[in-house]
C-alpha positions in Angstrom: 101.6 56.3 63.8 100.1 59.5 64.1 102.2 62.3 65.6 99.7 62.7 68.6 98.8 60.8 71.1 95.4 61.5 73.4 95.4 58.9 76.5 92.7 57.4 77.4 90.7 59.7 80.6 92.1 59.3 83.7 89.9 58.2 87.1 90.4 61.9 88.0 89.7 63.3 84.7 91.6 64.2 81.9 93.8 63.1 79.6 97.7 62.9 79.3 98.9 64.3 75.7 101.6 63.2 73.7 103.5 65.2 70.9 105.9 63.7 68.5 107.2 61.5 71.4 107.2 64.3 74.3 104.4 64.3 77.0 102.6 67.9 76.6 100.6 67.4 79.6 97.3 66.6 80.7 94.2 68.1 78.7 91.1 68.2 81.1 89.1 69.5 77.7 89.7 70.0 73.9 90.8 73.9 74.7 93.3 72.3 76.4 94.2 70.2 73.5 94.3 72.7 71.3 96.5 74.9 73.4 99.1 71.8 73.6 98.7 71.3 69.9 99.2 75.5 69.1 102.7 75.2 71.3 103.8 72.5 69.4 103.2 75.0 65.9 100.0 73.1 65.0 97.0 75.5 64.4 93.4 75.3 62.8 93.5 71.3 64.0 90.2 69.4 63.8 90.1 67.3 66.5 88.9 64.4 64.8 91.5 64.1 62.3 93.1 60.7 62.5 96.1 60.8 60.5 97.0 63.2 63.3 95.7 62.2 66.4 95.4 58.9 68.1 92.6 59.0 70.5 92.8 56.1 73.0 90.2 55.0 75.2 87.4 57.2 73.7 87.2 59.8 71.0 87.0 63.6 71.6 83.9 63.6 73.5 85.4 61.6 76.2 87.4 63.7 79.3 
């Protein structure tokens, strides 16, 4: 399983982010994503690298 988690968008936008277990919050965009990501001690991410992140519901392009 990968260690993050994107949910898929919610009716009033955004998306609920979880780390290693631990909600990180709710990411209305990809900076948002990447700031989670950054707190958890994860720079220079790509966003579409599966074996990290589990995007449900839509891929990156979907908030």
């Amino acid at each position: 399983m990968a260690a993050v988690i994107v949910h898929p968008p919610s009716p009033e936008g955004g998306r609920r982010v979880t780390i290693r277990g631990e909600a990180a919050g709710l990411a209305r965009g990809p900076e948002d994503l990447l700031e989670f990501l950054r707190r958890a001690g994860a720079e220079d991410v790509a966003l579409d690298d599966r074996e990290l992140i589990e995007w449900r519901g839509g891929g990156p392009d979907a908030w």
